[in-house]
C-alpha positions as CSV (number, residue, x, y, z in Angstrom):
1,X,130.5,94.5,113.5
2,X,131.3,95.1,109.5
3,X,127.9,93.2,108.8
4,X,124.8,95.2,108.4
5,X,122.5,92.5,109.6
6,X,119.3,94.4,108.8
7,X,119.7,94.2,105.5
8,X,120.0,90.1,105.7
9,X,117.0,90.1,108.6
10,X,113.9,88.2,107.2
11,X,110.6,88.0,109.2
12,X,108.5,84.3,108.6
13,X,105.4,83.2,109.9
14,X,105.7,79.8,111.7
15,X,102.6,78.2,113.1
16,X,100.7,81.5,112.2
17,X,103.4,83.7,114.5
18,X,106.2,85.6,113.4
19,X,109.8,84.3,113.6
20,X,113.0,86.7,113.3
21,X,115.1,84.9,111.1
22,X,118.9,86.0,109.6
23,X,119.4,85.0,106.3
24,X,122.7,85.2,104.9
25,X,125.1,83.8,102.4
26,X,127.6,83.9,99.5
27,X,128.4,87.4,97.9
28,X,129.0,87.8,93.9
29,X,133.1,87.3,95.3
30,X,132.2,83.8,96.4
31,X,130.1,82.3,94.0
32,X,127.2,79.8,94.5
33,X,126.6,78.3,98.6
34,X,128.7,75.4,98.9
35,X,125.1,74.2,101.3
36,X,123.1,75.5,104.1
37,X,123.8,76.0,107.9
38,X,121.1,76.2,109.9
39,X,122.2,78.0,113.5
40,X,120.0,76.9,116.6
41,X,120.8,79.0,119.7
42,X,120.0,77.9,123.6
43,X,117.8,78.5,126.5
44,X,117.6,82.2,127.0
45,X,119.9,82.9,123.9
46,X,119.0,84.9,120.4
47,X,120.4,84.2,117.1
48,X,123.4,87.0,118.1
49,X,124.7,83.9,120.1
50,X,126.5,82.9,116.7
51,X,127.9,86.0,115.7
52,X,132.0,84.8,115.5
53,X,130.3,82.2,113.0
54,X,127.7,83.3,110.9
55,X,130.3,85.8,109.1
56,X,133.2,83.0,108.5
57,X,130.4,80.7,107.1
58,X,128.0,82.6,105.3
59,X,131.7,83.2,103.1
60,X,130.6,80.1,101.5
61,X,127.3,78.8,102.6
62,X,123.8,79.9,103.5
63,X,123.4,80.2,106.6
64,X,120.2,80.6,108.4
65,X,119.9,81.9,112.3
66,X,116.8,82.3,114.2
67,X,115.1,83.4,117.3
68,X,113.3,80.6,118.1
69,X,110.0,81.8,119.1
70,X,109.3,83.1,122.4
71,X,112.9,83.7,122.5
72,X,115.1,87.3,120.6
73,X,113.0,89.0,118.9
74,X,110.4,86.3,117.7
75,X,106.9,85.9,119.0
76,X,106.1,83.3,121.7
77,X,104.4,80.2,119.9
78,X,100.5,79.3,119.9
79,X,101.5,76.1,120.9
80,X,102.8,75.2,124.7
81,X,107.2,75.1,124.2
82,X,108.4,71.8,123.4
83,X,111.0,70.5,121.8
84,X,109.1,68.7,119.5
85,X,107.5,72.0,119.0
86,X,110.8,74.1,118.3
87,X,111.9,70.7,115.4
88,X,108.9,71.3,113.7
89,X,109.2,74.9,114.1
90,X,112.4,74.6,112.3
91,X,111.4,72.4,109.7
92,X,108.5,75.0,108.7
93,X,110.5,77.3,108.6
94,X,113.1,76.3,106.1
95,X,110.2,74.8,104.3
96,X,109.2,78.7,103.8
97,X,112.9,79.5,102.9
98,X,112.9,76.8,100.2
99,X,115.8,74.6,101.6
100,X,115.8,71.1,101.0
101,X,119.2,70.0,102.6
102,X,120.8,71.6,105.3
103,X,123.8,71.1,107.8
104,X,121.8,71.4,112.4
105,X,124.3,73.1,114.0
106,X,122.9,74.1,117.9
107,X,124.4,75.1,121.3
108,X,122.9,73.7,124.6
109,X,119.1,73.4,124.4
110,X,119.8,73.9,120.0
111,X,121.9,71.2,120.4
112,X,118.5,69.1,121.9
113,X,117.0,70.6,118.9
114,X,119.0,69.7,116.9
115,X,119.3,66.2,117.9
116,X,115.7,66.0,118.0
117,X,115.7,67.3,113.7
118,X,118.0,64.5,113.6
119,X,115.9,61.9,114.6
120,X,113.1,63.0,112.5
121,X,114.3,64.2,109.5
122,X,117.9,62.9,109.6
123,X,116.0,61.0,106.5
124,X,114.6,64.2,104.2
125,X,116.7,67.2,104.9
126,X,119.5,67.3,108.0
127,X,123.1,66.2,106.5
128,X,125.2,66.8,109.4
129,X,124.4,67.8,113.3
130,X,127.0,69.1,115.2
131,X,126.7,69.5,118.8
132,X,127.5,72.4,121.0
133,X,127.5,71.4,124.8
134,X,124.1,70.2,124.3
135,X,121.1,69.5,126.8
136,X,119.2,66.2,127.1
137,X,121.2,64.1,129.2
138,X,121.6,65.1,132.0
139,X,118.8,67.6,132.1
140,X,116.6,64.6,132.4
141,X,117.2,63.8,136.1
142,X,117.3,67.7,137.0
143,X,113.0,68.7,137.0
144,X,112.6,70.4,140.0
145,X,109.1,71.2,140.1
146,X,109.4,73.5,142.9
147,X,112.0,75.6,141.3
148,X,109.6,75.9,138.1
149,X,106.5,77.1,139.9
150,X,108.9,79.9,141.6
151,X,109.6,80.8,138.3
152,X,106.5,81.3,136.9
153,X,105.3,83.0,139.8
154,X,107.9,85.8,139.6
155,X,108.2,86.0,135.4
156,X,106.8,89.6,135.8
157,X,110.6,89.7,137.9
158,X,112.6,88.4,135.3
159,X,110.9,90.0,132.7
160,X,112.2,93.3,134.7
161,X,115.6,92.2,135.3
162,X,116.0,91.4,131.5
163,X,114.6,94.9,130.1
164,X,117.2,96.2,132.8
165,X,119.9,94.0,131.2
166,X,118.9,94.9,127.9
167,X,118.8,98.6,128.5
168,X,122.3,98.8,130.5
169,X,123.9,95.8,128.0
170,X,126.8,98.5,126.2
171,X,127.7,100.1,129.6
172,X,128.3,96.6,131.7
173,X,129.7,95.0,128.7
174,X,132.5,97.2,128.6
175,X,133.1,96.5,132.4
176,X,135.4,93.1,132.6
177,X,133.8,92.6,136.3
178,X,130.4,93.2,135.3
179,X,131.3,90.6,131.9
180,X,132.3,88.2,135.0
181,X,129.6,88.9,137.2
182,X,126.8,88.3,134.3
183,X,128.3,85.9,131.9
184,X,130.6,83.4,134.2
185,X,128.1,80.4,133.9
186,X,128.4,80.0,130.6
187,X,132.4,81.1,129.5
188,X,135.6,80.5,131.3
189,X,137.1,83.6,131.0
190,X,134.1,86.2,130.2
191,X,136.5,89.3,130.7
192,X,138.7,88.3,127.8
193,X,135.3,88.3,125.5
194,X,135.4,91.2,123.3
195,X,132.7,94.0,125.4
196,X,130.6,94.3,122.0
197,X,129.9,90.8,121.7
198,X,128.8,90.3,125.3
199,X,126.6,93.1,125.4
200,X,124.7,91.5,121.9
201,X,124.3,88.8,124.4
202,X,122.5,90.5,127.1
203,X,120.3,91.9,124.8
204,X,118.9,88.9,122.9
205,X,118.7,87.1,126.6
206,X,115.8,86.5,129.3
207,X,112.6,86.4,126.8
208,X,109.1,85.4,127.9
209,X,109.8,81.7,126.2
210,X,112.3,81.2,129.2
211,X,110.3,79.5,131.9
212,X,108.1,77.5,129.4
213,X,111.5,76.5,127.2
214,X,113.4,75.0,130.8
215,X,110.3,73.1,131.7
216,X,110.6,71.2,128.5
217,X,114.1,70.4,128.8
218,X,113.2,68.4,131.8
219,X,110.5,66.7,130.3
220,X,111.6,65.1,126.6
221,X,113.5,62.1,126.9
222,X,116.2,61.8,123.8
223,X,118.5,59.4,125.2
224,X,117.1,55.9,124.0
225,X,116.2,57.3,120.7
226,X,119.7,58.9,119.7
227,X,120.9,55.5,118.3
228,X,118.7,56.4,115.7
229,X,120.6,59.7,114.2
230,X,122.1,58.6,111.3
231,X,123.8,61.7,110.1
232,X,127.3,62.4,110.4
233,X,127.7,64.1,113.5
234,X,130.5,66.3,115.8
235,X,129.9,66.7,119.2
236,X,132.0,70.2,120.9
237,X,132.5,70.8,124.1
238,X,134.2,72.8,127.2
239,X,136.1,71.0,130.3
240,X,134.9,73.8,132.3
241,X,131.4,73.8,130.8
242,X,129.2,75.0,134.5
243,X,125.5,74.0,132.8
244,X,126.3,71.0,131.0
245,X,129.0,68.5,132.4
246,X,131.7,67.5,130.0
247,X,130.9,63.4,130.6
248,X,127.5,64.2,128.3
249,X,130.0,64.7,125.3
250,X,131.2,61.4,125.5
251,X,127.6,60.2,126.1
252,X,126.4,61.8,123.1
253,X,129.4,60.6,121.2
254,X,128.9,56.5,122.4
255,X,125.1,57.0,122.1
256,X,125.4,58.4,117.9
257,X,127.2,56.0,115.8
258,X,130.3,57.2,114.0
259,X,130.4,60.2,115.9
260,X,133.0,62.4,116.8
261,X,133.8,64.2,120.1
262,X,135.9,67.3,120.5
263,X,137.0,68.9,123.9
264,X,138.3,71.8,124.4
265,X,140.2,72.6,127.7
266,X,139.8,76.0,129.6
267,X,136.3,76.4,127.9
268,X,132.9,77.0,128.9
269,X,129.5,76.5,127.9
270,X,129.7,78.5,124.6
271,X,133.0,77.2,122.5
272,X,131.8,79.0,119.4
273,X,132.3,82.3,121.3
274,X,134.8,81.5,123.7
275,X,137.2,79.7,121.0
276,X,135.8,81.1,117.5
277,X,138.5,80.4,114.9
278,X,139.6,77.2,116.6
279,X,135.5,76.5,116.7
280,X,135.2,77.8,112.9
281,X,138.0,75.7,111.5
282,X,137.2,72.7,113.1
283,X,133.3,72.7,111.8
284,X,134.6,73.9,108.5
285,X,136.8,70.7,108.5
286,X,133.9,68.8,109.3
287,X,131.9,69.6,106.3
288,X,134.2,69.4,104.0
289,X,135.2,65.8,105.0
């Protein structure tokens, strides 16, 4: 809440639309960035889902967060959502930004993102990946065509319910009931989250890219091809995780050579928000090994 994240906002064009991109890093009391961290968020988050990060990191590295597009603030993509589409998005963009190396780090559908960057540039410019309950496991036997066709019929709906969200986010924030009621599938413990920090999340939440964005978590096999991630990689995850079940995290970590797999108990979805410095300290261990 110290940070005055306007001044380190950037807007980029990627694939002719714009993306909402934070850009921060090292001050003159730090010296030169130790490396870059790129930040991927998840379905129907905003780059505000790393907020108990960005600040710790961007001590010593560059760290870059962004809306991926059709989600936050950033525009929907020319292109039909893919996650194909959001790697490439990604590598564009820090193609713009002039970064040659870089450190994946991504939550839920990030983390597929992630893995996918992995895969294909795990060769040029991804160092590490570290994995935040991440999708594409399990998600593959989950396409319900029904339930997407629903969706699209009623986006006008959701679009509704999230402008609502949006515009009452500082008033049911502050209400540990209403933090409960709203933000249970994805924390354990949502009324102990700070009312500030779960009202950011409303507000970067239920974008136009949402529909689009779950339809192509259900349709991009990863699994066969994550032998291939060479990288060093940490996977993260929450017992209690309600949208991502806690046996993908040691999938992942049998599937990626070398990897390592971290659990924390009484978590959710979100570790880097439910469990921020024991998150931050273990990541910061991580790169520096």
């Amino acid at each position: 809440m110290d940070v005055d994240w306007r001044a380190h906002q950037r807007w980029v064009q990627v694939g002719g639309r714009w993306m909402n991109v934070i850009d921060i890093g090292p001050g003159a009391d730090f010296g030169p960035a130790l490396g870059t961290i790129v930040w991927v968020h998840g379905l129907s988050g905003s780059w505000q889902n790393w907020l108990e990060n960005l600040p710790f990191f961007a001590r010593t590295h560059r760290c870059i967060a962004m809306d991926l597009p059709g989600f936050g603030a950033s525009e929907l993509p020319a292109e039909k959502i893919s996650i194909g589409g959001y790697a490439e998005a990604v590598d564009e963009l820090l193609g713009v930004l002039g970064v040659s190396r870089a450190v994946v780090v991504g939550n839920s559908m990030g983390g597929f993102v992630g893995a996918e960057m992995a895969i294909r540039y795990g060769g040029t410019w991804v160092d590490r990946l570290v994995l935040v309950s991440a999708a594409g496991l399990t998600i593959e036997h989950q396409r319900n065509e029904r339930l997407l066709s629903v969706l699209r019929r009623g986006s006008g709906l959701l679009a509704l319910s999230a402008g609502w969200l949006a515009s009452k986010s500082d008033e049911l924030a502050r209400r540990p009931r209403s933090r409960r009621a709203l933000f249970n599938i994805v924390a354990a413990h949502p009324e102990k989250l700070p009312a500030p920090l779960v009202a950011e999340q409303l507000r970067g939440s239920g974008k136009p890219g949402f529909v689009d964005a779950l339809d192509a978590l259900t349709d991009y096999p990863i699994r066969d091809r994550l032998s291939s991630i060479a990288a060093p990689t940490l996977v993260v995850w929450g017992t209690d995780d309600a949208l991502v079940p806690v046996r993908d995290a040691w999938e992942f970590g049998s599937l990626i050579a070398g990897s390592r797999v971290v659990v924390y108990e009484d978590t959710g979805h979100m570790a880097m928000l439910e469990r921020p410095v024991a998150f931050n300290a273990l990541v910061e261990e991580f790169l520096e090994a």
